[in-house]
C-alpha positions as CSV (number, residue, x, y, z in Angstrom):
1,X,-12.2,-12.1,14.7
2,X,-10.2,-13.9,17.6
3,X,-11.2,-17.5,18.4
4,X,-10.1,-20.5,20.1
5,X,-7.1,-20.8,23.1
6,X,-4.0,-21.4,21.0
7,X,-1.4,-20.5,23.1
8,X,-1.1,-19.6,26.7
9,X,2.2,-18.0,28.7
10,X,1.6,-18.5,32.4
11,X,3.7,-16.4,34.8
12,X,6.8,-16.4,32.5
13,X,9.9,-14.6,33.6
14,X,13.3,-13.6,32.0
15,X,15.9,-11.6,33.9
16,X,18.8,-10.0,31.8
17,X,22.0,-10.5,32.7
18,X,24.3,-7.4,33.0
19,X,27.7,-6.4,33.9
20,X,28.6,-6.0,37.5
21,X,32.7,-6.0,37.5
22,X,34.0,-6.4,40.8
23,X,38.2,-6.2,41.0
24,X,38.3,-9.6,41.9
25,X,36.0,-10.9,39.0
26,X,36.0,-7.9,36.5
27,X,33.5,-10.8,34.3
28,X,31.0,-10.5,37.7
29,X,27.5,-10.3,36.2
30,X,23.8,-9.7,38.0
31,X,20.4,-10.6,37.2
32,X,18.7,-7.0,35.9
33,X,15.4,-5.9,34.7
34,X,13.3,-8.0,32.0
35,X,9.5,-9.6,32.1
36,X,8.2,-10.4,35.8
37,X,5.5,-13.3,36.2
38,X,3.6,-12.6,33.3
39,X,0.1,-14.1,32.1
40,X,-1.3,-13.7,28.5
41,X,-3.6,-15.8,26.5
42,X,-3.4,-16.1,22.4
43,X,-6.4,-16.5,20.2
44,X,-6.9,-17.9,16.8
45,X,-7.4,-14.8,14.4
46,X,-6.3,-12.4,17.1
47,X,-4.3,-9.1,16.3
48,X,-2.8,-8.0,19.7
49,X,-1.2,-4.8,20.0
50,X,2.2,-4.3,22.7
51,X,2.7,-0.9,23.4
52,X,4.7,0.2,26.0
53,X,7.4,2.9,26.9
54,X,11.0,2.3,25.5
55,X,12.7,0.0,28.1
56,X,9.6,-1.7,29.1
57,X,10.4,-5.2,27.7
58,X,8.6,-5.5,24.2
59,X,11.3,-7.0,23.0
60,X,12.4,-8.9,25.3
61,X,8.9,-10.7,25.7
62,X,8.6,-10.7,21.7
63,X,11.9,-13.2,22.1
64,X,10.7,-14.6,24.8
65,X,7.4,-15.3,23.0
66,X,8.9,-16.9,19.9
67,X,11.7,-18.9,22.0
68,X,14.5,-16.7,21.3
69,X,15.2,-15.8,24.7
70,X,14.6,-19.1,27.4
71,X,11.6,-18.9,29.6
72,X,12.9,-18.9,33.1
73,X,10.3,-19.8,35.4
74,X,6.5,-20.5,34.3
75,X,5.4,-22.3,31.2
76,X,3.9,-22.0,27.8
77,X,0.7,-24.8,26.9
78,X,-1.7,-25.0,23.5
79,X,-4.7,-26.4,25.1
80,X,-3.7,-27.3,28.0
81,X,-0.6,-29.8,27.3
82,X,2.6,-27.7,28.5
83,X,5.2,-27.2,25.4
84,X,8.9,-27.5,25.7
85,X,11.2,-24.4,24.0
86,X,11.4,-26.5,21.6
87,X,8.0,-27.1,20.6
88,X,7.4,-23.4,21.2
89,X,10.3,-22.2,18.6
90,X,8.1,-24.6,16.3
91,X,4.4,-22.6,16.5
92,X,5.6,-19.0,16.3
93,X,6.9,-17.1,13.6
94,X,9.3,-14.3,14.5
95,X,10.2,-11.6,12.5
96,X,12.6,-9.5,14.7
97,X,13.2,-5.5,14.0
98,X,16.6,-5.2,12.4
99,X,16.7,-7.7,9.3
100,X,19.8,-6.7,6.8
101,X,18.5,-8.4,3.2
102,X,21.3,-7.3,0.7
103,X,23.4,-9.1,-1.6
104,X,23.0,-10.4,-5.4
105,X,21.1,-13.5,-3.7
106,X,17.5,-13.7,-5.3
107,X,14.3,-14.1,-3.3
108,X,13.8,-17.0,-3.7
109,X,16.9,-18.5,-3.4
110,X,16.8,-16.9,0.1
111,X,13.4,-18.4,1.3
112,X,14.2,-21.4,-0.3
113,X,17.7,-21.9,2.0
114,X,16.0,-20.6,5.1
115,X,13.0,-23.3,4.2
116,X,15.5,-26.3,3.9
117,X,17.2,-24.9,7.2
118,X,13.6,-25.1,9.3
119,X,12.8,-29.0,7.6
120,X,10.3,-27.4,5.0
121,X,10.1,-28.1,1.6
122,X,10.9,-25.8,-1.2
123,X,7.6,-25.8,-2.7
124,X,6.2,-24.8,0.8
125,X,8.9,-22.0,0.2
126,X,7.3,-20.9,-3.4
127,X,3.7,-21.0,-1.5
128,X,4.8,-18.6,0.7
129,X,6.2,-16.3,-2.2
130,X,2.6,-16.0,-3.2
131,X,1.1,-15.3,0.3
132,X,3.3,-12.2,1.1
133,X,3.0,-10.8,-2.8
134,X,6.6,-11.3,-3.8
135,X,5.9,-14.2,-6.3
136,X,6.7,-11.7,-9.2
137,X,10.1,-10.6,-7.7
138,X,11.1,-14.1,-6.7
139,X,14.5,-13.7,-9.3
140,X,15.0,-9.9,-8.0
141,X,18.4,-9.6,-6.1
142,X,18.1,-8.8,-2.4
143,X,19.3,-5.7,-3.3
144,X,17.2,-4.3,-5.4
145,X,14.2,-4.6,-3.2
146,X,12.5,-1.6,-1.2
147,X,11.7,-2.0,2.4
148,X,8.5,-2.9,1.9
149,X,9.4,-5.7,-0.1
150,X,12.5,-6.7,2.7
151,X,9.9,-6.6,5.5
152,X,7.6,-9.0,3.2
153,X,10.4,-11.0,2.7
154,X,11.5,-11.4,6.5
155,X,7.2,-11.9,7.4
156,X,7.6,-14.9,4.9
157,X,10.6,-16.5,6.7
158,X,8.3,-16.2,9.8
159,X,6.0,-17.9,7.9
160,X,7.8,-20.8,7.3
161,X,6.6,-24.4,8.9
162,X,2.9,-23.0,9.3
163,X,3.4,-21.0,12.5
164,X,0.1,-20.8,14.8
165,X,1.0,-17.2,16.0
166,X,3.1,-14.7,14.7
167,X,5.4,-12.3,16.9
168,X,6.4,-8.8,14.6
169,X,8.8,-6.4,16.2
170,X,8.6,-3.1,14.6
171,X,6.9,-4.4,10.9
172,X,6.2,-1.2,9.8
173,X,9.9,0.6,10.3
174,X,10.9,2.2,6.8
175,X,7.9,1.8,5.0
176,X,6.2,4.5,3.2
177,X,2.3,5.1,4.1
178,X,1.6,2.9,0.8
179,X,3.8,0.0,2.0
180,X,2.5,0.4,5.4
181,X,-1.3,-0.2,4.4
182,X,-0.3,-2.9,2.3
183,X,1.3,-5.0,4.6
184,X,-1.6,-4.3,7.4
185,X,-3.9,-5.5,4.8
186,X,-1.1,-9.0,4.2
187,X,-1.7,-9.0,8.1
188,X,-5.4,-9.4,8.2
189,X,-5.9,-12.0,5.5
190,X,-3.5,-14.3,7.7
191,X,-5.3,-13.1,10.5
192,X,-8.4,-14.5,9.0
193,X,-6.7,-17.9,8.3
194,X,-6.5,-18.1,12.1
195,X,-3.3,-16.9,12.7
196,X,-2.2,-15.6,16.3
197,X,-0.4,-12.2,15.5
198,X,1.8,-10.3,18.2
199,X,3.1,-6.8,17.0
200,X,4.9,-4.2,18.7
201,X,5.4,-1.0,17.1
202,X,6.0,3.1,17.7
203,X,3.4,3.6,14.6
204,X,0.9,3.9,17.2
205,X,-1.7,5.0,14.8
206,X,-1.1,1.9,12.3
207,X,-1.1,0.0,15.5
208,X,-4.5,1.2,16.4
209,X,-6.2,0.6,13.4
210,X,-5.1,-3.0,12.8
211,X,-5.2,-5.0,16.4
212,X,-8.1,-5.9,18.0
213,X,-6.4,-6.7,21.6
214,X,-4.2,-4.0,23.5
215,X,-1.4,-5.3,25.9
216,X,0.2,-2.3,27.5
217,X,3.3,-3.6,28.8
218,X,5.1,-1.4,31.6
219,X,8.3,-2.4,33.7
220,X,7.5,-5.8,32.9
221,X,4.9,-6.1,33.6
222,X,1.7,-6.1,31.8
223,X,-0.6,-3.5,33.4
224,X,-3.2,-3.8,31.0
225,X,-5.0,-6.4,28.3
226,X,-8.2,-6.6,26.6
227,X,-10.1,-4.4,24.1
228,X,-9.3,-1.1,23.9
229,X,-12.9,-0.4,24.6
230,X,-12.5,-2.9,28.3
231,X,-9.7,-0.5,29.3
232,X,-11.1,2.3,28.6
233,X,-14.2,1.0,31.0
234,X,-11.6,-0.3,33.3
235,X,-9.3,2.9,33.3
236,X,-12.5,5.5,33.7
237,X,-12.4,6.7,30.5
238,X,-15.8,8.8,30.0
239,X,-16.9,8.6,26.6
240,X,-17.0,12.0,24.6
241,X,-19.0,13.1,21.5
242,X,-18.1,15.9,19.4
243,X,-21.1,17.1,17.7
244,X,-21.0,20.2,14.9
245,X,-24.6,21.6,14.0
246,X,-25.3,24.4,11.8
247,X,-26.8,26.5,14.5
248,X,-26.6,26.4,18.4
249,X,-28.9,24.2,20.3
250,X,-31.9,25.9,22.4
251,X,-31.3,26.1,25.8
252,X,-34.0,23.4,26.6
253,X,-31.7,20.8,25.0
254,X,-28.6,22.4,26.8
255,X,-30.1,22.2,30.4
256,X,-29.1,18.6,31.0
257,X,-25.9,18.3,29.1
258,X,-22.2,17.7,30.4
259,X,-20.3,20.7,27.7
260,X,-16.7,20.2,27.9
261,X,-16.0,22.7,24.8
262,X,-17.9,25.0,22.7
263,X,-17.1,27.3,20.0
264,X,-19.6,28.6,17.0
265,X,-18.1,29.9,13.8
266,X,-20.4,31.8,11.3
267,X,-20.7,28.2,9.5
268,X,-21.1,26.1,12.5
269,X,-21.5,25.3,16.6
270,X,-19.1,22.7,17.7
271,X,-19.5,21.1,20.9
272,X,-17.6,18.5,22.8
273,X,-20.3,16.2,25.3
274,X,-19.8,14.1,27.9
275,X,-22.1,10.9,29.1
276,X,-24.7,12.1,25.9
277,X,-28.4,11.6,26.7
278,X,-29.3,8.3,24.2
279,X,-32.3,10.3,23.3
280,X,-30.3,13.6,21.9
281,X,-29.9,13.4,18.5
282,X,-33.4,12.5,17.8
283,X,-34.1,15.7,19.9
284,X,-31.9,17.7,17.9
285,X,-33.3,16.3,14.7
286,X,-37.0,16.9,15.9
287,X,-36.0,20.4,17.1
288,X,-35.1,21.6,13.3
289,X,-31.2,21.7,13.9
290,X,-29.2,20.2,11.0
291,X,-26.4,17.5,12.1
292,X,-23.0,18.1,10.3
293,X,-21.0,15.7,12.0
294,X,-21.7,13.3,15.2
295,X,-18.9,11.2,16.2
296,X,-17.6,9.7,19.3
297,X,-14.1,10.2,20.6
298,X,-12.0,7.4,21.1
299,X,-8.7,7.9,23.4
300,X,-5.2,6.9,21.6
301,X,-3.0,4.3,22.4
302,X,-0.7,7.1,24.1
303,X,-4.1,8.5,26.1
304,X,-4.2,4.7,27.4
305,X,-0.6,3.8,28.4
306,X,-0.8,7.5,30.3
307,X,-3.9,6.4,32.5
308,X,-2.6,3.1,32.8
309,X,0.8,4.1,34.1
310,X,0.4,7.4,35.5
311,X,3.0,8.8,33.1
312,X,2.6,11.9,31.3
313,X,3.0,12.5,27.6
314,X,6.4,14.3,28.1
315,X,7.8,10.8,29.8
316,X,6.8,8.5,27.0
317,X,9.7,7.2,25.7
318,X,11.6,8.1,28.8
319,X,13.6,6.0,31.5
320,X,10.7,6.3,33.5
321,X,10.8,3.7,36.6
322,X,10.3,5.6,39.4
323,X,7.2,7.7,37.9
324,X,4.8,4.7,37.9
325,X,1.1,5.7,39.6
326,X,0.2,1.7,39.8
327,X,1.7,-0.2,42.5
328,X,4.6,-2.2,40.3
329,X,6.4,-5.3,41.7
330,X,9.7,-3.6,41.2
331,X,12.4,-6.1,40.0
332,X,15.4,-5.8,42.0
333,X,19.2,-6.5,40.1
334,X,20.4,-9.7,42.4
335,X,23.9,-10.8,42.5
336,X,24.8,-14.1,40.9
């Protein structure tokens, strides 16, 4: 459950530089695409999702976020008393997406090194062991390890120097659907210690289940943040109920419903409803009809970024920039 303001990014802005030869300066580079005036609020205990399309700037805002990349223009503050990059590299943990762990080098010996390197102590370093579940492989070689045991590994690095947010690029890439549930459960329990926690992930169904907060992220820009349930209210999502009863409804009951689908099996009457009456499923009940299943349907993550950007399902994942149904501030390359 999300709680106090810990950390706040006002109107932050990053602008990669690319390549832009010219024959009398074949080194020439331009300011390009990257994260535009952007506003976001972290909250103690919060799990925010960042789902976007590829190229919209996840990354790029994850570094930003953790002081990776520099913050061009705007500012970062915890309760209101601006932070300098410094300060900022201090309070988040960053586990990026491509972490090599190999070599004869033992667990421990690894957190302990990166621990001395950030100014903690090595018992700090054996604490964390515990925390992420690797306390019982701390003398395995890197080598030996599974993913889900490398990913554990690089979340306890993040770890290190009692971060108040965490920023997770792609956590669950390699893991088997075992690994997968077990780190989202690691995830939660530091959640519930008050931890800030920022992931960004294609496991869009992982994703779902685990955050709390959705940030869709387009072009960036963010074009949407709140509850999944806000969105969907501020998006126009209608909410649907599929219902299956064990024999069709009378037509008195069916007079003043919204029937999107329908189909009835020799077993069952399926029905998809829209905007249902609060008082229906008593009715049913009354009326004699048994209740098989009654459960609302919630959009995906995918169903979301679509309304929110006006792309289709076909462009997800797609260089899309020209498609976008909001009105974007589109950031123009600029000569430097």
């Amino acid at each position: 459950m999300a709680g106090e303001s810990v950390m706040d990014f006002s109107s932050v802005m990053f602008r990669h530089k690319v390549p832009a030869p010219k024959w009398y300066n074949p080194f020439k580079k331009q300011r390009g695409a990257g994260i535009a005036a952007l506003d976001l609020t972290l909250q103690s205990g919060q799990i925010v999702g960042l789902v976007g399309t590829n190229g919209a700037g996840k990354t790029t805002l994850l570094r930003m976020m953790s002081g990776v990349l520099p913050i061009e223009s705007g500012n970062v503050s915890t309760k209101g008393t601006i932070i300098s990059d410094q300060e900022l590299r201090k309070r988040v943990g960053f586990m990026p997406e491509h972490v090599r762990w190999s070599g004869q080098e033992t667990v421990e010996q690894t957190l302990v090194e990166f621990a001395l390197l950030r100014g903690c102590s090595k018992d700090s370093a054996l604490e964390i062991l515990g925390i992420i579940g690797l306390k019982n492989r701390a003398s395995s070689a890197l080598d030996s390890l599974s993913q889900g045991m490398r990913q554990r590994l690089s979340l306890g690095i993040a770890l290190l120097g009692t971060p108040d947010v965490l920023v997770l690029d792609e956590p669950f890439n390699g893991m088997d659907p075992v690994a997968i549930d077990a780190f989202k459960r690691l995830l939660q329990s530091l959640a519930r210690k008050g931890i800030a926690i920022v992931i960004s992930s294609h496991h869009l169904f992982e994703l779902d289940q685990l955050i709390d907060t959705l940030a869709l992220l387009h072009r960036g820009q963010l074009v949407a943040h709140g509850t999944t349930t806000s969105i969907q209210e501020r998006l126009g999502f209608e909410q649907l109920t599929e219902v299956c009863l064990d024999s069709e409804l009378p037509s008195k009951l069916m007079k003043n419903l919204e029937v999107l689908e329908q189909s009835t099996t020799d077993a069952a009457h399926h029905l998809i409803l829209q905007s249902v009456p609060d008082n229906l499923l008593k009715n049913i009940v009354d009326s004699g009809i048994g209740v098989i299943t009654w459960r609302e349907i919630q959009p995906s993550l995918i169903e979301l970024l679509c309304a929110a950007t006006g792309l289709d399902r076909q462009s997800i994942g797609m260089d899309v920039e020209n498609s976008a149904w909001l009105p974007m501030r589109k950031i123009q390359e600029e000569e430097e």
